[in-house]
VOGU-3710 file (C-alpha; in Angstrom, 3 decimals, decimal comma):
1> xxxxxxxxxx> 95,213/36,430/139,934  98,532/36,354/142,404  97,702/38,754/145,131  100,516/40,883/145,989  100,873/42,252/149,485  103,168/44,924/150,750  103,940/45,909/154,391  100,639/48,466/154,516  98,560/45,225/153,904  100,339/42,838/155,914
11> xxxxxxxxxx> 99,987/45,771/159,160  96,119/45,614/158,193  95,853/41,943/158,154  97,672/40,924/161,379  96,347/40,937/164,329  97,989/39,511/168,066  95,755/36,886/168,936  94,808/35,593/165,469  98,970/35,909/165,161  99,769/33,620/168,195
21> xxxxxxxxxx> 97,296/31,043/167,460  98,269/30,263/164,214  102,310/29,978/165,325  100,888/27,748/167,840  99,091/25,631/165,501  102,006/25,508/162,551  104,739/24,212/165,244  102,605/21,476/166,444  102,099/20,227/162,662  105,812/20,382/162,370
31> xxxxxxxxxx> 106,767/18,465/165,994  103,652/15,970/164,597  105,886/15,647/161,173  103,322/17,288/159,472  105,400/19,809/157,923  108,034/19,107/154,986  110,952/21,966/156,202  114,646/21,721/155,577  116,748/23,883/157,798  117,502/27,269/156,194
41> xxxxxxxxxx> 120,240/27,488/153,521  121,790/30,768/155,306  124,824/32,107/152,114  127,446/33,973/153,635  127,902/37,308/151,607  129,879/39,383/153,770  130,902/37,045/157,666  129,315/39,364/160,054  127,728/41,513/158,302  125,739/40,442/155,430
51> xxxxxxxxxx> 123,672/37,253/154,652  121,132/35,996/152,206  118,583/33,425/153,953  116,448/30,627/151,867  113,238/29,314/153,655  111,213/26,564/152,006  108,525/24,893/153,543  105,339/22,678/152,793  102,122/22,382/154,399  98,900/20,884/154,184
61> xxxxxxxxxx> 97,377/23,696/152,637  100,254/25,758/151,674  103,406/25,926/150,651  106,411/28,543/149,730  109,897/30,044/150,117  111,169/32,849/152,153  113,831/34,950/151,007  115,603/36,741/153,683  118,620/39,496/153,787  120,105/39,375/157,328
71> xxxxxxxxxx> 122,182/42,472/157,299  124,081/43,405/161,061  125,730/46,070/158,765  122,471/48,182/158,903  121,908/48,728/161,928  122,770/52,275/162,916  121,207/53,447/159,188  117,725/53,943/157,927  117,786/50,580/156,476  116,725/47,790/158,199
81> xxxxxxxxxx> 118,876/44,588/159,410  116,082/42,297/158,363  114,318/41,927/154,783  112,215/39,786/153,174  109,608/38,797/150,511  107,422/35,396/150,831  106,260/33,858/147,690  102,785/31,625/148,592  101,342/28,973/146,490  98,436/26,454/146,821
91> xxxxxxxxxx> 100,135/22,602/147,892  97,338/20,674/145,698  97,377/22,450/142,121  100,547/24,146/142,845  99,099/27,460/141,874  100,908/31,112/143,286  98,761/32,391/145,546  100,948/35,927/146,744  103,954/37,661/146,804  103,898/39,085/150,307
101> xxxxxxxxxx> 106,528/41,621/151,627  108,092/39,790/154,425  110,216/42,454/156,434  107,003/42,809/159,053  106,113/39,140/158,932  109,164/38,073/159,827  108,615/41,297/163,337  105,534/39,905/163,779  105,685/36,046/163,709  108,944/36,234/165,864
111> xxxxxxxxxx> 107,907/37,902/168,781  104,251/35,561/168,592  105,965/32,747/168,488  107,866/33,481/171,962  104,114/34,704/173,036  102,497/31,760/172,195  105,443/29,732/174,044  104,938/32,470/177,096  101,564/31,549/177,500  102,451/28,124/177,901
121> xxxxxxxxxx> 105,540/28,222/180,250  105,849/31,373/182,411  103,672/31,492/185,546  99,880/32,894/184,920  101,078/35,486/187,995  103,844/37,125/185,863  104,231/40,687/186,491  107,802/42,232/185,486  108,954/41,994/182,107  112,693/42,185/181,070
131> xxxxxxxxxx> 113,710/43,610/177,733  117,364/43,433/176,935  117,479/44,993/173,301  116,073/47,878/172,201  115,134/47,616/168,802  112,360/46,517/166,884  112,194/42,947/168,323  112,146/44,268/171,964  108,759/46,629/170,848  107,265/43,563/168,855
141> xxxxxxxxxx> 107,636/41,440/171,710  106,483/44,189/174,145  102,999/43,912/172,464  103,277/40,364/172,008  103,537/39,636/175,590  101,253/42,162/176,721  98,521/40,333/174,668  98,876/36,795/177,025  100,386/38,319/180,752  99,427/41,670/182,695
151> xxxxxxxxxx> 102,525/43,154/183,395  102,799/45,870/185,418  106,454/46,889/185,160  108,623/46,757/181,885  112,463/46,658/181,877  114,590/47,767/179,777  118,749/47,180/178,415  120,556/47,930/175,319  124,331/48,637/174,728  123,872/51,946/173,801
161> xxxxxxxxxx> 121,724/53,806/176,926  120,345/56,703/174,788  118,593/53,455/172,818  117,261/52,148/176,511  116,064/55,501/177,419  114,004/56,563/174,105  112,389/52,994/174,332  111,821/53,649/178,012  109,887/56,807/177,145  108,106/55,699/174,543
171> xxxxxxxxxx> 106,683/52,807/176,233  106,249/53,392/179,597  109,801/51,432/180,455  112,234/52,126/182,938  116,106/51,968/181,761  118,360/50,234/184,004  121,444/48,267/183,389  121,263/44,283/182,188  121,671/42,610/185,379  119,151/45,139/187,349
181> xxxxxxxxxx> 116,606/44,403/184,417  116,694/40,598/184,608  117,141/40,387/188,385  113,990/39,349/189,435  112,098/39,379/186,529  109,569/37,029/185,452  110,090/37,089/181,654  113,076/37,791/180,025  113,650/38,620/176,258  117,067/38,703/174,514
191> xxxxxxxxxx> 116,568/40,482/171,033  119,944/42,136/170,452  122,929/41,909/167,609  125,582/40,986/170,846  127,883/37,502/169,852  129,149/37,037/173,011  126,799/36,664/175,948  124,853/39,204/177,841  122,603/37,784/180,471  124,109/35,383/183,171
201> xxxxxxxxxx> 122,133/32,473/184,720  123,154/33,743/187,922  120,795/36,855/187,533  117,273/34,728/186,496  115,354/33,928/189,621  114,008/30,849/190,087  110,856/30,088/187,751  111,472/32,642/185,286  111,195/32,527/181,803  113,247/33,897/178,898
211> xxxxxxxxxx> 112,782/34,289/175,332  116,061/34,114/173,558  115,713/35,323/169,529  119,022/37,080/169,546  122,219/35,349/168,216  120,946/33,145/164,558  124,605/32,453/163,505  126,445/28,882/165,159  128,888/30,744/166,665  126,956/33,800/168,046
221> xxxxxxxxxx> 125,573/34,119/172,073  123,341/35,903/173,959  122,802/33,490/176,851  125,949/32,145/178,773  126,240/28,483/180,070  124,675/28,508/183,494  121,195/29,760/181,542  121,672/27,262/178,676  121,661/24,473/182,008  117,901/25,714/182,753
231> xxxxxxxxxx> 114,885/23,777/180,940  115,674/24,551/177,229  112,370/24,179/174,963  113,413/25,193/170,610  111,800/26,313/168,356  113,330/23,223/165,966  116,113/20,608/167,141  117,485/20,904/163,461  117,722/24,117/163,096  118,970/25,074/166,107
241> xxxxxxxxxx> 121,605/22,549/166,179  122,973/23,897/163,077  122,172/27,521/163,861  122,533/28,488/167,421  125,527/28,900/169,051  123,827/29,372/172,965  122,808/25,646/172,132  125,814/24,560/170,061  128,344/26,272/172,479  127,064/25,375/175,927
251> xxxxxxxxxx> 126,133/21,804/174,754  122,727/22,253/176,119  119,979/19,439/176,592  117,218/20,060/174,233  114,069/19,462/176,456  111,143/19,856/173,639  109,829/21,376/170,948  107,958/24,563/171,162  105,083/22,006/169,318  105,367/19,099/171,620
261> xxxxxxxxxx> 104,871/21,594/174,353  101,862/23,225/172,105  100,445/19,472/171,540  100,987/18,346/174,860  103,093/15,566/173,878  106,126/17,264/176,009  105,300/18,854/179,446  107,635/21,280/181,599  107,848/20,740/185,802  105,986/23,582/187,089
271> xxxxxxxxxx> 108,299/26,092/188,833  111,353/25,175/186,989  113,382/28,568/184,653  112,862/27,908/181,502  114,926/29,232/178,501  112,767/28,993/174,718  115,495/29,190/171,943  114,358/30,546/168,816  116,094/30,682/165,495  112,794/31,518/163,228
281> xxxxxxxxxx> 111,236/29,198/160,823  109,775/29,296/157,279  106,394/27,089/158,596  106,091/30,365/160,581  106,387/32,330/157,622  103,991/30,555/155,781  101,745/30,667/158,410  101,476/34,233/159,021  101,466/34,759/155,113  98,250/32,383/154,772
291> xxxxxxxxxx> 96,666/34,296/157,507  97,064/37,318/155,964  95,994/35,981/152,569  92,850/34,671/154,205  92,478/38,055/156,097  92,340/39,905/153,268  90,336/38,019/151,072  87,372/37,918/153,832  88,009/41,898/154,072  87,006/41,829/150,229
301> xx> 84,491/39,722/150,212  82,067/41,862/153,009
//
C-alpha cells in the first residue's frame, strides 16, 4: 500500500542529526556520480512572482519527482512562498512507495544541508551567528546550526524591522541592522526574497563562513562580488550555473562540491571565508523523504 504522509508526519519523522547526516551522505553519492539528477525544469508562470518547479532524481535505493510552487507573491499572506508534494518509489521494481507533503521537507533539508556543510567549513570555535532574513529559513537554520556549533550570540536582519524584532524575541536574537549583524560574525546565513545584493564582502571577517540559500532565479543576488571572490563551495556546479545569479553574475570560481568536501575528495585551506551556495536539490528531497519513510515504518513496527 502507498503510504501517504502529510506535514504532521513528516514533523514526527525528522529529526536534526538523523536530517544532516543523510544530506551529507546523498551529496557525496551525487559528487561520486552516483546519482542520476537533471537540473530542475523551473516554468515561469508569472516572472517574479510565481513558478512551478520539477525535481527528478534517481538513487540507489530510491527514486522520485518533486513538484514545487515557488510563489514570492505570498509572502506577506497566510500562504506560504514555498509548496510541495514528493512522490517516492522503489528504483528496482519501480513500485510507489509515498506521496509525502513536501512544503516542510523542502524547510528542513535546506537549512541541514548548509548544517551539514557548517560542520565541515566554519571554525569548531564559532560563536556569533548572523541571520539576515527573517522568515522561516532564518528559524530552520537557527536550529540547524545550533545542532553542530555552540553559539552564544544570534544576529538578526530583515527589510522590514518589526520582522527582525519578533524573530529577535522569539528566539533569544538581538535586531540590528545588516552590516552590524555580519560584522564580525562567524556564520552568516542569507535566506531572504532580496534580487539585488544585501551583504558586502567588505563586512565578513576573515575566516567566516556564510550560507547563501536566498536568490534561486539566474538573475537574482543576495551576495555582491567581493563575497562571491571568497572560497565558493555549491551545492551542484549544474545547477547553480544555470540557477544562481551570485555565481552567474559575479563570474565566481566554483571551488567544490558540497560532496567532494563531504567525501574528502575536495579540501578547503583552513582559515580562509568561505561562501556555500545553495540552490536546493531533488537528491535532497529524496533523501529526507526516504528517511521519513523509513522513520515511520520502524515507528509501526515497535
Amino acid at each position: 500500500m502507498v503510504m501517504f504522509v502529510d506535514e504532521n508526519g513528516v514533523r514526527d519523522a525528522l529529526q536534526w542529526p538523523d536530517l544532516i547526516a543523510a544530506m551529507r551522505e546523498a551529496l557525496a553519492d551525487l559528487s561520486g556520480g552516483r546519482v542520476q539528477q537533471p537540473v530542475r525544469n523551473m516554468l515561469t508562470i508569472e516572472e517574479g512572482r510565481r513558478y512551478l518547479g520539477v525535481m527528478p532524481a534517481v538513487t540507489r535505493q530510491v527514486m522520485g519527482l518533486k513538484m514545487v510552487s515557488f510563489y514570492p507573491a505570498n509572502e506577506g499572506t497566510s500562504v506560504p512562498t514555498h509548496m510541495a508534494m514528493i512522490m517516492l518509489f522503489r528504483t528496482d521494481s519501480g513500485e510507489p512507495l509515498a506521496v509525502i507533503d513536501g512544503r516542510l521537507i523542502t524547510e528542513m533539508r535546506t537549512a541541514a544541508v548548509s548544517a551539514a556543510v557548517t560542520d565541515r567549513l566554519a571554525s569548531p570555535d564559532s560563536r556569533v551567528l548572523a541571520l539576515l532574513g527573517s522568515g522561516v529559513q532564518a528559524r530552520a537554520h537557527l536550529e540547524a546550526l545550533m545542532t553542530v556549533r555552540d553559539f552564544d550570540e544570534v544576529r538578526v536582519w530583515s527589510r522590514t524591522r518589526s520582522h527582525a524584532e519578533r524573530f529577535a524575541a522569539e528566539h533569544g536574537a538581538h535586531a540590528m541592522d545588516a552590516e552590524t549583524a555580519v560584522q564580525g560574525a562567524d556564520v552568516v546565513v542569507t535566506a531572504t526574497s532580496a534580487t539585488e545584493p544585501v551583504l558586502q564582502g567588505k563586512w565578513l571577517k576573515p575566516g567566516a563562513h556564510v550560507n547563501a540559500v536566498g536568490a534561486p532565479r539566474p538573475n537574482w543576488r543576495e551576495l555582491d562580488d567581493e563575497a562571491m571572490s571568497e572560497i565558493v563551495v555549491v551545492d551542484s556546479r549544474d545547477a547553480v550555473l544555470k540557477e544562481s545569479g551570485d555565481v552567474i553574475l559575479s563570474n565566481a570560481t566554483i571551488h567544490a562540491e558540497a560532496g567532494e568536501i563531504f567525501s574528502g575528495a575536495k579540501a578547503v585551506p583552513q582559515g580562509r571565508t568561505t561562501v556555500f551556495k545553495s540552490v536546493g536539490l531533488a537528491i535532497e528531497d529524496l533523501a529526507a523523504a526516504r528517511l521519513v519513510v523509513e522513520t515511520l515504518q520502524r515507528k509501526q513496527r515497535s
